[in-house]
C-alpha positions as CSV (number, residue, x, y, z in Angstrom):
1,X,173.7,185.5,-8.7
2,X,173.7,188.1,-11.2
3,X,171.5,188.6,-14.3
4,X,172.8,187.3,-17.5
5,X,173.3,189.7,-19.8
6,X,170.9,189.8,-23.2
7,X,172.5,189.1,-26.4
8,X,172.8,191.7,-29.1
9,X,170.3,191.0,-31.9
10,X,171.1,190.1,-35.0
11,X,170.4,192.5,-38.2
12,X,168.1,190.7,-39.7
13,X,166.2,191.1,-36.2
14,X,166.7,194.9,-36.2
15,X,164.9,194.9,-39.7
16,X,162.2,192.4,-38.9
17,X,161.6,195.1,-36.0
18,X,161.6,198.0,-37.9
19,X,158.9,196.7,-40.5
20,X,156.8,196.2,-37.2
21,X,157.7,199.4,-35.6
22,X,158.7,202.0,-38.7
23,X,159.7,205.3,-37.0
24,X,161.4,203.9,-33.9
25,X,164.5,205.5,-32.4
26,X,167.7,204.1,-30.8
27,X,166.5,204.4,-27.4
28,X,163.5,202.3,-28.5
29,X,165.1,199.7,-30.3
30,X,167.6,199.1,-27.1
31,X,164.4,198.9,-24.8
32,X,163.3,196.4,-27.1
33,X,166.1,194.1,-27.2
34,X,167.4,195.0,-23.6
35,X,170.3,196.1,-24.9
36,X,172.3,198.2,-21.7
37,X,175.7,199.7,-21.0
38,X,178.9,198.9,-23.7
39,X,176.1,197.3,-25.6
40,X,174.8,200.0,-26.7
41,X,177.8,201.7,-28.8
42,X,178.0,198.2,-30.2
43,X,174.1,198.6,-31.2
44,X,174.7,202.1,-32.7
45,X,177.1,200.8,-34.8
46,X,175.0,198.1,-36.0
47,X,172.3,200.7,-37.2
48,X,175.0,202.7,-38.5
49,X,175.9,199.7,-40.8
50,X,172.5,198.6,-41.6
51,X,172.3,202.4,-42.9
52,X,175.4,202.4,-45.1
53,X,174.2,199.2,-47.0
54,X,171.0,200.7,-47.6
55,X,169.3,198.5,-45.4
56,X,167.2,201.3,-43.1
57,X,167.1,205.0,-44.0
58,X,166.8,207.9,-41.4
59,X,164.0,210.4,-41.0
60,X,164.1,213.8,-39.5
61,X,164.1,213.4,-35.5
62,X,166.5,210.5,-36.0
63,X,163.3,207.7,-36.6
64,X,164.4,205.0,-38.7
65,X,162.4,202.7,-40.9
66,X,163.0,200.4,-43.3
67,X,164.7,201.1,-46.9
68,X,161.6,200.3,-48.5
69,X,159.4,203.3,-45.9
70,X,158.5,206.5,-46.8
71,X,159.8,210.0,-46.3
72,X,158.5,211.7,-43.3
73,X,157.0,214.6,-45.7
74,X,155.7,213.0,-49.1
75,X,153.2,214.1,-52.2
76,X,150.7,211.2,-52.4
77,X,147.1,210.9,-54.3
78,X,144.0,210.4,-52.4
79,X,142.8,206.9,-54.0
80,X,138.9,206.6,-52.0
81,X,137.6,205.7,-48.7
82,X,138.1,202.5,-46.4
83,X,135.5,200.5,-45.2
84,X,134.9,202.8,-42.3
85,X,134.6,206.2,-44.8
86,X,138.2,207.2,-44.1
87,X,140.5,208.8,-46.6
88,X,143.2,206.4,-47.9
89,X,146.4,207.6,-50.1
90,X,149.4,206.2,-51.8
91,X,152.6,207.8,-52.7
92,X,152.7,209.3,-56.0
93,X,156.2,208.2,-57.1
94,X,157.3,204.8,-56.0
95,X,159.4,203.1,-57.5
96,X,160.3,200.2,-55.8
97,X,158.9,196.6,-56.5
98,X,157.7,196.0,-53.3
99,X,153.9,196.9,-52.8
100,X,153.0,200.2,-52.2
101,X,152.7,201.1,-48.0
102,X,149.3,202.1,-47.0
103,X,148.6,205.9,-46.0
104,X,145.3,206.9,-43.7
105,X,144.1,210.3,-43.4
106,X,144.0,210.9,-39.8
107,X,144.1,214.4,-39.8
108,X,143.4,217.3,-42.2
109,X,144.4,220.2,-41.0
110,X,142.5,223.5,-42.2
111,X,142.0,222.2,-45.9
112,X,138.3,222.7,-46.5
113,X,137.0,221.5,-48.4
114,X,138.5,218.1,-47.8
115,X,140.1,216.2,-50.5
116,X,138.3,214.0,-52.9
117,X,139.6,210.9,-54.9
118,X,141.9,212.0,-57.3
119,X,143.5,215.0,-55.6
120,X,147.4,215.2,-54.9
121,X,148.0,216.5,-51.9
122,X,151.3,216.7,-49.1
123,X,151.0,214.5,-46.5
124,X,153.7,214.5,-43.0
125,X,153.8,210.6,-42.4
126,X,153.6,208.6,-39.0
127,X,154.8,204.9,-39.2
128,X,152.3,202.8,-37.5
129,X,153.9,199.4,-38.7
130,X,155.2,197.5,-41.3
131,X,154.1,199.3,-44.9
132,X,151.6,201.5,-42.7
133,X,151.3,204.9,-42.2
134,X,149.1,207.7,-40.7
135,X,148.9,211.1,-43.0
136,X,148.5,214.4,-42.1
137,X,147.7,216.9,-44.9
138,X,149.8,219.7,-44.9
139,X,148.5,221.3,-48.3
140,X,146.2,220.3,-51.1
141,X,149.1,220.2,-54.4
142,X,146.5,220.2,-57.2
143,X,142.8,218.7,-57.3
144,X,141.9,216.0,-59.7
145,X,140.6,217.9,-62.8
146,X,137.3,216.0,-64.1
147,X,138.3,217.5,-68.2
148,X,140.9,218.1,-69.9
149,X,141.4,220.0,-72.9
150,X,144.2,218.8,-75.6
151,X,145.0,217.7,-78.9
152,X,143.9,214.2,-80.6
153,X,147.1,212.1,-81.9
154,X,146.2,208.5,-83.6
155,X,149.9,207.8,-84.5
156,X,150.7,205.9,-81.3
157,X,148.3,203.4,-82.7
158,X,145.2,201.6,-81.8
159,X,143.5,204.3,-80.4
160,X,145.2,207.4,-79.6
161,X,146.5,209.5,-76.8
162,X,145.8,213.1,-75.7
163,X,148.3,215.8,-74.9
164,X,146.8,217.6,-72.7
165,X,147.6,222.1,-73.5
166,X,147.1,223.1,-69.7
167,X,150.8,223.6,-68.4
168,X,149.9,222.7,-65.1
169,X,148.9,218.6,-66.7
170,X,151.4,218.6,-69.6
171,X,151.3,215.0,-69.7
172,X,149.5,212.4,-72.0
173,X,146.1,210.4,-71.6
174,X,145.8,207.2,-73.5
175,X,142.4,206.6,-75.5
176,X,141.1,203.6,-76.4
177,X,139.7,203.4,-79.8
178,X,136.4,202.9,-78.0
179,X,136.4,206.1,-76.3
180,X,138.0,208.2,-79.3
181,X,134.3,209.2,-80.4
182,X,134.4,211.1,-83.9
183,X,137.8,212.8,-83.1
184,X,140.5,212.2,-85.7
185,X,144.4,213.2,-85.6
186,X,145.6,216.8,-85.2
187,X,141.8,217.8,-83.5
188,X,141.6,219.8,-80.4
189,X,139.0,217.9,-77.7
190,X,137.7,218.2,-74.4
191,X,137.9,214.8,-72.7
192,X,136.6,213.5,-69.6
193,X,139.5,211.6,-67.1
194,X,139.1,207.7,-66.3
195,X,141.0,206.5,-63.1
196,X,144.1,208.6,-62.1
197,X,145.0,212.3,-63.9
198,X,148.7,211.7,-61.9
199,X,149.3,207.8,-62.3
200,X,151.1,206.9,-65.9
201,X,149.7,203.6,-65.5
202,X,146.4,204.6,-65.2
203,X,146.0,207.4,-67.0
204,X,142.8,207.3,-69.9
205,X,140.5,209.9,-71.0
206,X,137.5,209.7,-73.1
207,X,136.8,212.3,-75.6
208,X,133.7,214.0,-75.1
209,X,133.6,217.0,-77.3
210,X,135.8,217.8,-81.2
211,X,136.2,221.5,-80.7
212,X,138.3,222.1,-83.9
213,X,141.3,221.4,-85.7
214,X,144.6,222.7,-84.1
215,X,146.2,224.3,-86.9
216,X,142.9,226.4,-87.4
217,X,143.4,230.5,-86.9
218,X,140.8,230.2,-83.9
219,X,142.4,227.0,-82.3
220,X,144.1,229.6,-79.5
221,X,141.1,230.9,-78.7
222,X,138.9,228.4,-78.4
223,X,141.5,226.4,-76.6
224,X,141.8,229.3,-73.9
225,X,138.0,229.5,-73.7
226,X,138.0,225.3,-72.6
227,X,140.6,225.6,-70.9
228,X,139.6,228.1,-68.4
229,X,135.6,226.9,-68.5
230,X,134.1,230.1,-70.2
231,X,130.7,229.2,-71.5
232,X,130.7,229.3,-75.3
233,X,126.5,228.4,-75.2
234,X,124.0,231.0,-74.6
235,X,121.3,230.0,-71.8
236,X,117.2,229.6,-73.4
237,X,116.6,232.9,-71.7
238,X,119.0,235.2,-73.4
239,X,118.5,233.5,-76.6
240,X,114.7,234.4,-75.7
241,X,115.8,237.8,-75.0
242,X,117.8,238.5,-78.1
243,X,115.2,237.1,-80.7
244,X,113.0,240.2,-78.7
245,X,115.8,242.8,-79.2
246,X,114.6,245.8,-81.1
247,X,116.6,248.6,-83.0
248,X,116.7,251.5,-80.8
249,X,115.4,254.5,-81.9
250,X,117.3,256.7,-83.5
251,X,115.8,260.0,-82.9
252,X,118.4,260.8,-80.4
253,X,121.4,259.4,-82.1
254,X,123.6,260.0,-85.2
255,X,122.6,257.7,-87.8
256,X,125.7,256.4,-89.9
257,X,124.4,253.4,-91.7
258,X,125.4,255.6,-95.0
259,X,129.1,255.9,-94.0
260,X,131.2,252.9,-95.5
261,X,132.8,251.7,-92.2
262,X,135.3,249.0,-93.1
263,X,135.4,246.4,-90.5
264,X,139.2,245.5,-88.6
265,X,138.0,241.8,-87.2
266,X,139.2,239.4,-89.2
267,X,137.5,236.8,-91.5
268,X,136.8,234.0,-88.7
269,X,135.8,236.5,-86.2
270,X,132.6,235.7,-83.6
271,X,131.3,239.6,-84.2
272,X,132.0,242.8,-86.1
273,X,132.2,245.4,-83.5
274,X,134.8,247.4,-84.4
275,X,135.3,249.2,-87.4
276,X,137.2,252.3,-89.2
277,X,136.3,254.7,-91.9
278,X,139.0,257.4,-93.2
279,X,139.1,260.1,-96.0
280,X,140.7,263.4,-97.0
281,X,139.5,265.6,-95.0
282,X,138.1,268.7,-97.7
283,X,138.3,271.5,-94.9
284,X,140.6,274.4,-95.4
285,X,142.0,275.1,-92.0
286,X,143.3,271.4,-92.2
287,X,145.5,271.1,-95.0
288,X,146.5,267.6,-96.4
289,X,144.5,266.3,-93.0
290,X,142.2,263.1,-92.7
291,X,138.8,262.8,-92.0
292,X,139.0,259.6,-89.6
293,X,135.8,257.8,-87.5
294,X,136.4,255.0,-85.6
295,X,133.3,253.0,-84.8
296,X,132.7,251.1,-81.9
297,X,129.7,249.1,-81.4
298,X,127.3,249.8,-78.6
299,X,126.7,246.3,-77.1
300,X,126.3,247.0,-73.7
301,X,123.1,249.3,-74.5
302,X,121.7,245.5,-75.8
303,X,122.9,244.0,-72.5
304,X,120.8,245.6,-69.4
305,X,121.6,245.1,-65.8
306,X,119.8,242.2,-64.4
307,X,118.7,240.4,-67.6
308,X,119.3,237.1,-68.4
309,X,122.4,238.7,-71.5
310,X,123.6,240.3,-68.6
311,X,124.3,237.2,-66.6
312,X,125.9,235.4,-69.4
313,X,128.1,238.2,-69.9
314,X,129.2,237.7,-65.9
315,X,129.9,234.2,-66.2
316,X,131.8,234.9,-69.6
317,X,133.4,238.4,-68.1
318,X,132.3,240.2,-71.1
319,X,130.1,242.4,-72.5
């Protein structure tokens, strides 16, 4: 007596084994259900249907999963540790109502250091079951930055909302009125991220420093020094060292205190380095000539190797 043969499945069965088994092939999912012979063409074209309504979607190396899976190479943000201390993950941009599939980081590659809460980062995906995957980080995409530097807006209401001036996060932070500190509309502030820096939802900041208005003539500049961390205070130690500073002695140098340089920095400039001095210049062999100096201010004789000015000046990469 011969072996009955086993009925196809139905599609709803072929979905309900996909959410199980995300990532399975055709070979699988005919080992599965038994499926042999003519059947199998009948089974392809089942798949193939369940595809064209949107039903299951293909990854690369032919593995389907269900519509509601994840592509086999997708940006996701690193969202803490499980109970065990592994990294966990969720994609950055789902929108689907369904809850979001569960990512853990099984392997990091060469990224050293490893990624910390907060970072995004590419991930290739493994479906290990329904809504769960394994991630292997291919690249770190950006790391969660801890401040932000942007400019104060209390139009949106309660509150306000920053807009952050680094290209790389030109997105909004919401503040709650709680966390606005003395900052008022139009100010340029450095504010410290709550929760996500990539999730809309979840995006806050509180304001931790005013650093000026941003129509000001030195809002560029003190923007650029925030934004890229150059220290704008000077340690105990140099202070210490400049209150010692001395006038060096002039017995080897040209003293033009008497010459009325005119300064070129403008009025809301940090020093007066630089200055000019011109006149006709009375000499005979240079008719209708000028008598120009152009002064330039000798910091660096203030700022010796080694001293406690000279390692400000390093970590401000200036003299």
């Amino acid at each position: 007596m011969s072996k009955s043969k086993a009925p196809l499945p139905g599609m709803d069965d072929l979905i309900a084994f996909l959410n199980e088994n995300a990532g399975a092939g055709k070979r699988e999912i005919a080992r599965a259900f038994h499926v042999k012979g003519d059947d199998r063409a009948k089974l392809k074209e089942m798949l193939k249907d369940l595809k064209s309504s949107g039903k299951i979607e293909t990854l690369t190396g032919k593995k389907l999963v269900p519509a509601d899976g994840l592509p086999e190479y997708c940006q996701c943000e690193i969202t803490g540790s499980d109970s065990d201390g592994e990294l966990v993950a969720r994609p950055l941009n789902w929108d689907k109502p369904t809850p979001k599939p569960q990512i853990l980081i099984t392997d990091l590659g060469r990224l050293r250091p490893p990624p910390a809460e907060g970072d995004l980062v590419l991930l290739k995906l493994t479906p290990k079951g329904k809504k769960f995957f394994h991630g292997a980080v291919i690249r770190r995409l950006s790391a969660k930055p801890e401040r932000i530097v942007g400019v104060f807006d209390t139009t949106s209401g309660k509150g306000g909302r920053i807009l952050s001036v680094d290209r790389r996060l030109r997105q909004n932070y919401i503040v709650d009125s709680d966390h606005a500190g003395k900052a008022k509309n139009g100010d340029v502030v450095v504010a410290e991220i709550i929760g996500s820096a990539f999730n809309a939802a979840t995006r806050r900041a509180r304001v931790v420093e005013v650093v000026g208005r941003a129509d000001a003539p030195r809002a560029a500049s003190l923007i650029a020094l925030h934004l890229h961390a150059v220290p704008t205070e000077f340690s105990p130690e140099a202070l210490k060292q400049a209150e010692k500073a001395k006038l060096p002695d002039m017995k080897h140098r040209a003293d033009l205190r008497g010459v009325p340089l005119v300064t070129v920095d403008g009025e809301d400039a940090r020093d007066f380095d630089d200055a000019v001095f011109a006149e006709p210049d009375g000499n005979k062999d240079n008719p209708d000539g000028w008598h120009i100096i152009v002064a330039i201010a000798d910091v660096a004789y203030f700022v010796r190797p080694g001293t406690p000015l000279d390692d400000c000046a390093r970590e401000r990469g200036n003299s």
